[in-house]
C-alpha positions in Angstrom: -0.6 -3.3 15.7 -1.9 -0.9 13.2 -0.2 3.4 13.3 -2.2 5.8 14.1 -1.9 6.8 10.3 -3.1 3.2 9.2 -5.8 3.5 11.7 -6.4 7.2 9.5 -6.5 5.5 6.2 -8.7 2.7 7.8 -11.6 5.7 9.0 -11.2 7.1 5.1 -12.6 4.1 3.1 -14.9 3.0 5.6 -18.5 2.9 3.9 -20.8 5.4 5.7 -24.6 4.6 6.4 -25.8 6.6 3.7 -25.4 6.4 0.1 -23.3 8.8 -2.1 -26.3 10.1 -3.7 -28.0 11.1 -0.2 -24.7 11.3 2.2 -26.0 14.1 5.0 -23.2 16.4 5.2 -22.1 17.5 8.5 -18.9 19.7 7.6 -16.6 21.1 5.0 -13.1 19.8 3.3 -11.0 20.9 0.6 -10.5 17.7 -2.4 -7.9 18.5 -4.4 -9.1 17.4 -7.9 -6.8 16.8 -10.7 -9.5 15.7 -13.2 -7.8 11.7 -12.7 -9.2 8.6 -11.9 -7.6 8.6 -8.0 -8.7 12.5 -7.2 -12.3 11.4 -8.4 -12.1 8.5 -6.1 -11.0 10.6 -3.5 -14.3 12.9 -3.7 -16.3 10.1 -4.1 -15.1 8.7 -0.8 -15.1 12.5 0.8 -18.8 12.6 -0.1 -19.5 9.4 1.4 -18.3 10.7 4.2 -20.7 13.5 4.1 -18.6 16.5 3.8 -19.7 19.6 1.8 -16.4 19.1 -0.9 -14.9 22.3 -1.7 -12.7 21.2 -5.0 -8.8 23.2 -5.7 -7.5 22.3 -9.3 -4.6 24.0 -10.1 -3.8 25.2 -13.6 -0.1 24.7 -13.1 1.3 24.9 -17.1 0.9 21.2 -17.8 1.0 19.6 -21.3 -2.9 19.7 -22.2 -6.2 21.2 -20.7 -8.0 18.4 -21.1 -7.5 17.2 -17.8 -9.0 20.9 -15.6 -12.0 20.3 -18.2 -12.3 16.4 -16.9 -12.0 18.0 -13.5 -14.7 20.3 -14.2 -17.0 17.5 -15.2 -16.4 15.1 -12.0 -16.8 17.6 -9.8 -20.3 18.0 -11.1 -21.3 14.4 -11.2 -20.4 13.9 -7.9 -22.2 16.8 -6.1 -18.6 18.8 -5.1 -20.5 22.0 -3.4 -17.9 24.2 -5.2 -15.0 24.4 -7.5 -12.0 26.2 -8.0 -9.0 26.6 -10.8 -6.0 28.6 -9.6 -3.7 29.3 -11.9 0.1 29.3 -11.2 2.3 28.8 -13.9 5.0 26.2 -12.9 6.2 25.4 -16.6 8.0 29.0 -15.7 10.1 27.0 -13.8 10.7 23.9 -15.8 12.3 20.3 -15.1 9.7 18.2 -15.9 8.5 16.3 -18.9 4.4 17.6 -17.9 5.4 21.4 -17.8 7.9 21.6 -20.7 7.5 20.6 -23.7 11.1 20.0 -25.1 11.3 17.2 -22.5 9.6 13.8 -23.7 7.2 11.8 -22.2 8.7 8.6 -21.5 6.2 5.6 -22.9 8.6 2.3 -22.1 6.7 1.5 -19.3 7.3 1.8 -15.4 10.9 2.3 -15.0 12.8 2.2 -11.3 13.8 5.6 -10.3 11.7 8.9 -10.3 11.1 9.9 -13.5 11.2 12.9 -15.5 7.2 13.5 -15.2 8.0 14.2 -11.8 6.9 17.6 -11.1 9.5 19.7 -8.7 7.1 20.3 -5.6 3.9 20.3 -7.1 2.0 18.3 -4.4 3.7 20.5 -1.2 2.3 23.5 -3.7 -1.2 22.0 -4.0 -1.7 21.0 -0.7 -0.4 24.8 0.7 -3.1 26.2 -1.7 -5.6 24.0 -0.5 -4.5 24.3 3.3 -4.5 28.2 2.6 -8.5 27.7 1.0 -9.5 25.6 4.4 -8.7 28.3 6.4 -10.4 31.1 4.8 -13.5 28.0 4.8 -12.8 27.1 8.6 -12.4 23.4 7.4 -10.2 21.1 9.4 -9.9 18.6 6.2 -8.1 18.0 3.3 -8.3 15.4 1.0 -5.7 14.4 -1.5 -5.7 11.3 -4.4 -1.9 10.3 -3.6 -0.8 6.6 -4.5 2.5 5.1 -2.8 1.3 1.1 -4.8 0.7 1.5 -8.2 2.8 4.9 -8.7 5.7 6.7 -10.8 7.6 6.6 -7.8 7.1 10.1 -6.9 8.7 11.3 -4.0 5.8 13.6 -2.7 3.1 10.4 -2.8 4.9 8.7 -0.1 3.1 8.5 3.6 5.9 10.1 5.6 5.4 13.3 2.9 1.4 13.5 4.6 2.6 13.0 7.6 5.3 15.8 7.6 2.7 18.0 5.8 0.2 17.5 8.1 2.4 18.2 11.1 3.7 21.8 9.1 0.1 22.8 8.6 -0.5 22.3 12.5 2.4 24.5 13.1 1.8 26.7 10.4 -1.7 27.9 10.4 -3.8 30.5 12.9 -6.4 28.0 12.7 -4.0 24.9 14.6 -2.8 27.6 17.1 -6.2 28.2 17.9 -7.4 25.3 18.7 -8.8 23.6 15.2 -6.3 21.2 13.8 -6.2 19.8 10.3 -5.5 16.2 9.3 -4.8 15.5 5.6 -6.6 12.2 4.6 -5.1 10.4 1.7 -7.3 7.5 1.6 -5.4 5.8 -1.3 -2.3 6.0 -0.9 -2.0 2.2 0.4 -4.3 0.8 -2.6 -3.7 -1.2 -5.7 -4.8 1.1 -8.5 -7.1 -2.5 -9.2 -8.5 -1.6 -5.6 -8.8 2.2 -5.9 -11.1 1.3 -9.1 -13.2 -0.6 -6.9 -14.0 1.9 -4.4 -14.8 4.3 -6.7 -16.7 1.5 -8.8 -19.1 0.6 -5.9 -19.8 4.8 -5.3 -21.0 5.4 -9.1 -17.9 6.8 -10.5 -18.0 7.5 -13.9 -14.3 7.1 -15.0 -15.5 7.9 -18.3 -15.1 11.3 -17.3 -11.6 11.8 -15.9 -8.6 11.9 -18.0 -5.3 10.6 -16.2 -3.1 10.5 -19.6 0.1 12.7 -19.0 0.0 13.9 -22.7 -3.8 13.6 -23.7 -4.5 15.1 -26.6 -7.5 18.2 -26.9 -10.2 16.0 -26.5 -8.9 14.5 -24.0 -7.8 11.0 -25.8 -5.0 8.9 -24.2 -1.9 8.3 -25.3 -2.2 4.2 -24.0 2.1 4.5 -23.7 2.7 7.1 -20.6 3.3 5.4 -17.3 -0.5 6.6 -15.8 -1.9 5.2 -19.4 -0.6 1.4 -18.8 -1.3 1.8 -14.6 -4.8 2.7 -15.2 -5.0 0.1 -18.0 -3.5 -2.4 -15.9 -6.0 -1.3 -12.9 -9.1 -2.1 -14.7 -8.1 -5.3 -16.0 -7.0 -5.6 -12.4 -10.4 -5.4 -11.3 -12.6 -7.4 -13.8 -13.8 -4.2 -15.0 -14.1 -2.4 -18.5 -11.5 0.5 -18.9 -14.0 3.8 -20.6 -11.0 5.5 -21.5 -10.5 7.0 -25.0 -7.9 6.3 -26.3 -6.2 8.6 -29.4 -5.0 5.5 -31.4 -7.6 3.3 -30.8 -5.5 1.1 -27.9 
């Protein structure tokens, strides 16, 4: 007997009758867009959908820019009916190898544990922002890229964080009391990162254009070492398919 989230997650990678290209959209929904390979699968599967995609990146202090720039670009190819870049500056705050620079990336590979690219409530701060933006739109949607298979281990990328953030914006927002309730769909958050790859694959993703390295360098060239470097790697040769990343050192 499948949950009534699994039944969610089910709806979210069904393929609509239309193809990306010409999906008809009937409403609006906030993708929050990283500039990664899962965040542009998550559009791709948004638009597919047919909704008008209002994008959130957030400039946040992280190691390189490379990535907001990659984010710019998907958001393009994929037809994303508007795109924002908030800045909030959480390398003020520190305690994580992505916002401060004194801490190292680590490149051994997937270790148990959370690791120290963990960034202290970034996704309950993304998703507020983008909850606050599909309010002011008068969306009831939210999309997010989040990954509980092929993951860091992350605490905030787990399905029991969704659901509790989906049950604080219903009590939270003018919009719920009202009468217009918001789900938050994170359509890959039970996927292989082989079988996100596919999805995305089979809508015309170009993953030549996102950039999921934590420690990219200007042009956006990956590192190959970082835990999203070997998951991604590992995801394409997953899925029979050839990995376009660029990588700094020639990996």
């Amino acid at each position: 007997m499948k949950t009534k989230f699994q039944k969610r997650l089910a709806a979210d990678i069904t393929p609509a009758s239309s193809a990306l290209s010409g999906a008809t959209v009937t409403k609006s929904a906030v993708v929050l867009l990283s500039g990664g390979l899962d965040s542009a699968t998550v559009l791709a599967l948004a638009r597919e959908q047919g909704f008008a995609c209002h994008c959130l990146s957030l400039d946040y202090g992280q190691r390189h820019g490379a990535e907001l720039l990659a984010a710019a670009r998907v958001a393009t190819a994929l037809g994303a009916a508007a795109h924002r870049v908030l800045k909030l500056d959480l390398g003020q705050l520190g305690g994580s190898a992505l916002t401060d620079s004194s801490i190292a990336v680590p490149t051994g590979g997937v270790q148990p544990g959370i690791p120290v690219t963990y960034v202290p409530a970034r996704n309950t701060i993304m998703l507020a922002l983008a909850l606050a933006w599909a309010e002011v739109l008068g969306a009831q949607d939210i999309f997010v890229g989040v990954n509980a298979v092929d993951y860091s281990g992350y605490p905030d990328c787990r399905p029991e964080f969704i659901r509790a953030f989906e049950a604080l914006a219903n009590l939270a927002t003018k919009a719920a009391v009202e009468g217009r309730p918001l789900q938050v769909h994170a359509p890959l958050i039970e996927m292989s990162k082989a079988q996100i790859i596919a999805q995305g694959s089979r809508l015309g993703v170009d993953y030549g254009l996102t950039v999921s390295c934590y420690q990219a360098d200007e042009t956006g060239r990956a590192c190959g070492l970082c835990d999203s470097c070997r998951l991604r790697s590992q995801g394409f040769a997953a899925a029979g398919l050839a990995d376009p990343t660029g990588y700094a050192h020639g990996n």
